[in-house]
C-alpha positions in Angstrom: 3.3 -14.3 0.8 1.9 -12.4 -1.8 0.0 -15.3 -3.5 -1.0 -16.6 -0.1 -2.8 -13.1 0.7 -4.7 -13.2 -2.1 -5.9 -17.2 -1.7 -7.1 -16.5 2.3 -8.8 -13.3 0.9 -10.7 -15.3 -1.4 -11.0 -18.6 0.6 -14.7 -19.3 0.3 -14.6 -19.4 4.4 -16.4 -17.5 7.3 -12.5 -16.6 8.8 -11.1 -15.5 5.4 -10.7 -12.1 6.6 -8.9 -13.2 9.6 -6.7 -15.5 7.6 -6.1 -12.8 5.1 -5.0 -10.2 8.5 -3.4 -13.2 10.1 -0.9 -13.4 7.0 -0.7 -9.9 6.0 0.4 -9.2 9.8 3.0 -11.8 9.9 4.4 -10.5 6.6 4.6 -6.9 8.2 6.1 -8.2 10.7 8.5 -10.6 9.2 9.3 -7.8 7.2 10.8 -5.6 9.6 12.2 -8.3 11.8 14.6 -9.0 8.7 15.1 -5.5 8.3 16.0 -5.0 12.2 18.5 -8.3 12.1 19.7 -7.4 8.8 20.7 -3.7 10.1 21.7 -4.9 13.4 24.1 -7.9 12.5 25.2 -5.9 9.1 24.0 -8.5 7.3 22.7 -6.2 4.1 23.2 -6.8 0.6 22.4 -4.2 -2.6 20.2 -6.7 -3.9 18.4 -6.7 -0.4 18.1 -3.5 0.1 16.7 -2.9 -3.5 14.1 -6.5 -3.4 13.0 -5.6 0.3 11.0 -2.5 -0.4 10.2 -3.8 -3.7 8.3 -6.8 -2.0 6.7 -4.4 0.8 5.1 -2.1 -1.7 4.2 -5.1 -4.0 2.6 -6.7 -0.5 1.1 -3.6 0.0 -0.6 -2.8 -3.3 -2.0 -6.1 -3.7 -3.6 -5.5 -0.6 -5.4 -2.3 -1.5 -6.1 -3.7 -4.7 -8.4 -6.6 -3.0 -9.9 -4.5 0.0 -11.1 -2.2 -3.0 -12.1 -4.7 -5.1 -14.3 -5.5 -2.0 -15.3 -2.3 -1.0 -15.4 -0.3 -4.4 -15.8 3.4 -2.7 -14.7 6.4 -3.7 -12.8 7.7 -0.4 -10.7 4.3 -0.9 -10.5 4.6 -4.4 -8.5 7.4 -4.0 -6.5 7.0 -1.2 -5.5 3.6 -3.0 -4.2 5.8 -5.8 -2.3 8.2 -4.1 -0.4 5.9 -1.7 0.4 3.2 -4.9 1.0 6.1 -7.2 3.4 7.9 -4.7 4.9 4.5 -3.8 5.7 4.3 -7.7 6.8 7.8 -7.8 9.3 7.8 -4.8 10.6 4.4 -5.9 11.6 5.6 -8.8 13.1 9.3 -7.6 15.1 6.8 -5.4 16.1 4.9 -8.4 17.0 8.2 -10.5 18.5 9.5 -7.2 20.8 6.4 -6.6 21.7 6.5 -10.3 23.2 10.6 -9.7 24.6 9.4 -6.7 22.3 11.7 -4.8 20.6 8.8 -3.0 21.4 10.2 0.5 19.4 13.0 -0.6 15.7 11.0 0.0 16.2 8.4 2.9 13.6 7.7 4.8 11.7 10.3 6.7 9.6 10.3 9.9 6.5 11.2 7.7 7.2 7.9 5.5 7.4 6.0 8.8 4.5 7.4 10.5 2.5 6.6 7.0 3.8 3.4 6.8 2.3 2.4 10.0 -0.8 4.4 9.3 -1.1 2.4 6.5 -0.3 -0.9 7.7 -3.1 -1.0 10.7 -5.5 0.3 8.1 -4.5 -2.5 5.8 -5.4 -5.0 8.6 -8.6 -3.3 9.8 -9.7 -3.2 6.2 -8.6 -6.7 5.3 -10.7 -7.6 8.6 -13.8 -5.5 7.7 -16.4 -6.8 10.1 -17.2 -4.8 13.7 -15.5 -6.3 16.7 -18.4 -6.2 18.9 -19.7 -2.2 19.0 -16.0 -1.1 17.6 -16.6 -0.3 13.5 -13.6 -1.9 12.1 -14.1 -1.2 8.7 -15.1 2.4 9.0 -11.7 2.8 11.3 -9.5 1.4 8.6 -11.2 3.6 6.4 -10.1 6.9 8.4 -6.5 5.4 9.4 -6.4 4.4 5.4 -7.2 8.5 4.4 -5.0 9.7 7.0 -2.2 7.4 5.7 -3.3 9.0 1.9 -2.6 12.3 3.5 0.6 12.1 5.2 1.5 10.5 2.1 1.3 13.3 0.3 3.1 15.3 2.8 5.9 12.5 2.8 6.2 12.7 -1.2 6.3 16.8 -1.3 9.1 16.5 1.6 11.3 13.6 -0.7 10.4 15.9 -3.9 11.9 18.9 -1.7 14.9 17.3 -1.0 15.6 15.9 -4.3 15.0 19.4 -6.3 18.8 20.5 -6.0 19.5 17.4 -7.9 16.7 17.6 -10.3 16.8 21.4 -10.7 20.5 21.3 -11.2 19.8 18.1 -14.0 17.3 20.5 -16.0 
């Protein structure tokens, strides 16, 4: 869908944006529907649970990458970089992890999830960008998108803390 995002966000249409939030919403929720069956009916794989979050943070990125490109600010500048760069970063503490067989050690936490949504409706606000009558869209996805920068921090120091036994004990 990742190719797809990109060609509604740059449609030369009036409803590109809602095209672009129309697809980016069905791939989030696509996404965790496969997740929820997959889980539910034990229908994983290794190589599905190493492409699946591989895909989301590529979806993800790409998407920062264009609502930046179209609003080139500084607040979103940086919260773009600390949400890809920690996405980077914890992928590949997972990877290292996995590889000690320590992966147990940096699951998922409640932070991640919380800043995963965060970061999801921001996406779609931002990816929308226009006011819905007197509600400022753009500016909202802008907040939701720092707040999701900040518990993303917080997420990455609480994975870091759980993985220093391993790393310290590496050193």
């Amino acid at each position: 869908m990742i190719p797809v995002l990109a060609l509604a966000f740059y449609w030369p249409s009036d409803w590109a944006n809602v095209l672009a939030v129309v697809i980016f919403v069905l791939a989030a929720l696509t996404d965790w529907l496969d997740g929820w069956v997959a889980r539910r009916f034990g229908m994983t794989s290794a190589f599905g649970a190493f492409l699946d979050p591989v895909a989301d943070k590529l979806m993800v990125a790409v998407a920062l990458v264009l609502i930046l490109q179209r609003q080139p600010e500084v607040v979103l500048a940086l919260s773009v970089a600390v949400i890809i760069g920690r996405e980077i970063t914890i992928s590949a503490l997972r990877e290292w992890m996995a590889g000690l067989g320590e992966g147990a050690r940096v699951k998922v936490a409640w932070t991640g999830k919380l800043k995963t949504i965060l970061q999801m409706v921001a996406i779609g606000f931002l990816l929308y960008g226009e006011p819905l009558g007197p509600l400022p869209v753009l500016d909202i996805g802008r907040w939701l998108l720092v707040l999701a920068a900040v518990l993303t921090i917080v997420s990455m120091i609480s994975y870091l803390r759980a993985a220093w036994p391993a790393i310290h004990a590496r050193r």
